[in-house]
N, C-alpha and C positions, 0 to 999 in steps of 0.2 A: 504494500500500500504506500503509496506515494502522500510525504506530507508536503501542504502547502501552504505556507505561512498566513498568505492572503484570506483564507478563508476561516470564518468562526464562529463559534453561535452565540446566538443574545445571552450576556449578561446585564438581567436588570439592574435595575440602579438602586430596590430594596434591597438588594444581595447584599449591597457593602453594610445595611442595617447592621446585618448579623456579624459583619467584621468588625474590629477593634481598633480599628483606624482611624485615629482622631486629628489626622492631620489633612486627609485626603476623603472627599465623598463623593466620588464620581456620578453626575445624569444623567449621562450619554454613554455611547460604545465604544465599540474599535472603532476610528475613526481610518478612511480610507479602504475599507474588507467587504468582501464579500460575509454577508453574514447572514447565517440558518437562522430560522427564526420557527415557527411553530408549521402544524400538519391538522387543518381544521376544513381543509377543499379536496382531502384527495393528492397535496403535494406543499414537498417542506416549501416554504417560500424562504425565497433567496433575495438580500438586494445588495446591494454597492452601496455602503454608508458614506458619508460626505466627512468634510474636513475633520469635525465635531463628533462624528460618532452618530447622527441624527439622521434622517431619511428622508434625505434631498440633494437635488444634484448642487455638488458643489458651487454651481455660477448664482444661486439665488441669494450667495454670502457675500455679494460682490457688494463693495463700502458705496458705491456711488449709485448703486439701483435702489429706487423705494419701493420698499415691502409692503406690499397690498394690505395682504392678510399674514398674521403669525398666529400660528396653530398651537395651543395647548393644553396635554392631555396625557390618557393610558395608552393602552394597547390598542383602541379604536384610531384613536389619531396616530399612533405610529405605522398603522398598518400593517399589523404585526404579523398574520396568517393569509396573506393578498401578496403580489409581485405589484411593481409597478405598470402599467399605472393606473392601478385598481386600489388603489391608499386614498384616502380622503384627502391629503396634499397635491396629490396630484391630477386627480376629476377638479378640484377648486380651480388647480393652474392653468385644466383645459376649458374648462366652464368658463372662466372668468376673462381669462388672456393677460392675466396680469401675475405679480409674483406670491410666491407662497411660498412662506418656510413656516417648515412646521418640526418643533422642539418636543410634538409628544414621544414617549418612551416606554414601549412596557414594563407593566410595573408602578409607576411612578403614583403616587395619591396625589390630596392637593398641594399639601406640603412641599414636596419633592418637588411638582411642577412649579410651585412660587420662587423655590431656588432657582428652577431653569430658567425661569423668565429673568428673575435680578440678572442672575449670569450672563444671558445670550444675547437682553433684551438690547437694539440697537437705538438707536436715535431717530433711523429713515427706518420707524415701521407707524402704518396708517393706525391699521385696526386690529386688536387683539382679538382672537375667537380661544374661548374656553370650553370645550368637552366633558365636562362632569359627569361620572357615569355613579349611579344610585347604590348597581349592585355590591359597589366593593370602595369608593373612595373615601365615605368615612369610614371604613374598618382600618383602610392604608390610612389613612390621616392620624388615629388614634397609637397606632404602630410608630408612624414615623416623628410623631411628639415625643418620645422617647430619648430622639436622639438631641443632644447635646449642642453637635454642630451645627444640624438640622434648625435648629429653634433660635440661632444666632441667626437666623434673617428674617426671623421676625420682632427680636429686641437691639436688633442696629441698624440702622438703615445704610449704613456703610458696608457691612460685614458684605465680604465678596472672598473666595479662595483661588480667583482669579485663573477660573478654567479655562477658559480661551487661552491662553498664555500655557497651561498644563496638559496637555494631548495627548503628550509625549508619555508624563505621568499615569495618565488617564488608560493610556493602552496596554502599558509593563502591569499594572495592576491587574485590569480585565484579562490580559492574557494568565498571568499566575493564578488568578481564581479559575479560568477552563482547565488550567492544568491542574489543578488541586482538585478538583472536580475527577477528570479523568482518572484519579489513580485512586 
């Protein structure tokens, strides 16, 4: 069996919940990979994650394009068991003819998404659209009050860990949790 770096399956970004890692809380993936993601049509869905780990072509990051719509959410907005361009970012992109980036992440509660937006959120975006889903985001919400890290963005309006900037970080992690995982 042939390995190939490029490719990897979703680590959510509750996962690190359960880790002890009080310096680093990754919301996003591998950034750059091909990555498995769930089997809920008959077929694992695959995509190409962008810069960030997130699920969109890299050029809707671009500094000087204004962002229509930013998408924030779980596993429905990341389009987590769909290929492209069968994800709710990408029908908006075709619907619309305008830009869409969308920061949802399976996994993520509202918590977690409040981090991705401080983090990601740019300056050229219009409109925020939020995905709230019933069945599960306050149970993730009440989980992810727990953490520590987690809850410094919501008693500082500063508090950033400055993931843009951390990818690099972001990915050595996700990789060592798939291979912790594996063995």
């Amino acid at each position: 069996l042939n390995k190939n770096e490029n490719i990897v399956v979703h680590v959510s970004a509750e996962s690190y919940l359960k880790k002890s890692n009080k310096e680093l809380h990754p919301l996003s993936g591998i950034s750059n990979s091909n990555t498995i993601l769930c089997n809920e049509n008959g077929y694992y869905a695959i995509r190409k994650s962008d810069k960030y780990g997130f699920n969109n072509p890299n050029s809707e990051w671009d500094k000087d394009k204004e962002i229509e719509y930013l998408l924030l959410g779980d596993s429905f907005v990341h389009g987590a068991c769909v290929n492209r361009p069968n994800d709710i970012g990408s029908v908006l992109r075709i619907l619309s003819n305008k830009s869409v980036l969308s920061l949802g992440y399976g996994g993520n509660g509202p918590l977690l998404e409040y981090a991705t937006l401080r983090e990601y959120l740019g300056s050229n975006v219009r409109n925020i659209l939020w995905v709230y889903f019933e069945g599960n985001d306050l149970h993730d919400l009440k989980i992810e009050l727990n953490s520590q890290l987690l809850k410094n963005y919501l008693n500082d309006t500063n508090y950033t860990q400055n993931l843009k900037q951390r990818q690099n970080e972001i990915d050595l992690l996700a990789r060592s949790m798939i291979e912790d995982k594996k063995k």
